[in-house]
C-alpha positions in Angstrom: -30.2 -33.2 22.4 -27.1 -34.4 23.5 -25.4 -31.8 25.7 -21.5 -31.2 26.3 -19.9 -34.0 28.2 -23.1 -36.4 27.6 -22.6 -40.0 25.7 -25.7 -40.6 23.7 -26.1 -43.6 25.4 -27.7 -41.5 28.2 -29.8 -39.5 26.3 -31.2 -42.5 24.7 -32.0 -44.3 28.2 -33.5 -40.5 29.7 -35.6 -40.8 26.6 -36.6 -44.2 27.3 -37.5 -43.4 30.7 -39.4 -40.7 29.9 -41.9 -42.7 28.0 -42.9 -44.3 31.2 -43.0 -40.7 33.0 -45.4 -38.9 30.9 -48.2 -39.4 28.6 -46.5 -38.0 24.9 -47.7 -38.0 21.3 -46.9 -40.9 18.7 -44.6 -38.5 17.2 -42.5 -37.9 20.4 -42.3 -41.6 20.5 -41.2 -42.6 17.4 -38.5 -40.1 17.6 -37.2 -41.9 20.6 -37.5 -45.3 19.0 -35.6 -43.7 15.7 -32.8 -42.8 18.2 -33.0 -46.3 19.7 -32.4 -48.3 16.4 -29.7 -46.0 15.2 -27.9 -46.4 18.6 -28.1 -50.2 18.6 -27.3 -50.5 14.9 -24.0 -48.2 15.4 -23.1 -50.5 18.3 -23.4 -53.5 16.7 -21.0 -52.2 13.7 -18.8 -50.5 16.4 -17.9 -54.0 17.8 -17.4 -56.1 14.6 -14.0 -56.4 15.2 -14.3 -57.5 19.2 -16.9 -60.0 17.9 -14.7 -61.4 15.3 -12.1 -62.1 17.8 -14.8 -63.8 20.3 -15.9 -66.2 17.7 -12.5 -67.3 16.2 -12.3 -69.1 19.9 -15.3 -70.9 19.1 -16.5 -70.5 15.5 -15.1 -69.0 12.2 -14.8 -66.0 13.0 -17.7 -64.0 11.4 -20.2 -63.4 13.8 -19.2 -59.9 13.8 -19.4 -59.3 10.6 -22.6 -60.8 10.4 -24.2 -58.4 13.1 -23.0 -55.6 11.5 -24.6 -56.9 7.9 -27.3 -57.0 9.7 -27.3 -54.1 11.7 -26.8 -51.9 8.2 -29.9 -53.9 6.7 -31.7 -52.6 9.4 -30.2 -48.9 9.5 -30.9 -48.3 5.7 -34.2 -49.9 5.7 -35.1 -47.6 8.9 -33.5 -44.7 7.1 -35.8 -45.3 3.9 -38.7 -46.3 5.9 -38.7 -42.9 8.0 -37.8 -40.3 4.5 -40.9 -42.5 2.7 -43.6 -41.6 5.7 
């Protein structure tokens, strides 16, 4: 759990690195992977505008958007994949 003053960015590595620490149950890890998607998913959406602006230097100006499409196909297929098992 995230505690006061803690970015969930640091829980999520702690979590990673605890993988490698101990031996834990399939359960424990999929939680950590959950938490893993959901944090790369809500970066990728939190920096569709900074990647817009990157690409109009070199593209058209979409890649952002793109990721994020992306990144939500993945959330909400996660999401239904973890409430159906």
């Amino acid at each position: 759990m995230l505690k006061r003053g803690q970015s969930f960015k640091c829980v999520l590595i702690d979590d990673i690195f605890y993988l490698f620490r101990v031996s834990i149950s399939i359960a424990e890890s999929a939680a950590i992977l959950h938490k893993a998607i959901r944090y790369v998913c809500e970066a990728l959406a939190n920096c569709e505008t900074h990647l817009n602006q990157l690409d109009t230097q070199s593209g058209d100006g979409d890649c952002g958007l793109t990721l994020k499409r992306g990144a939500d196909g993945l959330l909400h297929f996660h999401l239904f994949l973890t409430s159906v098992f």
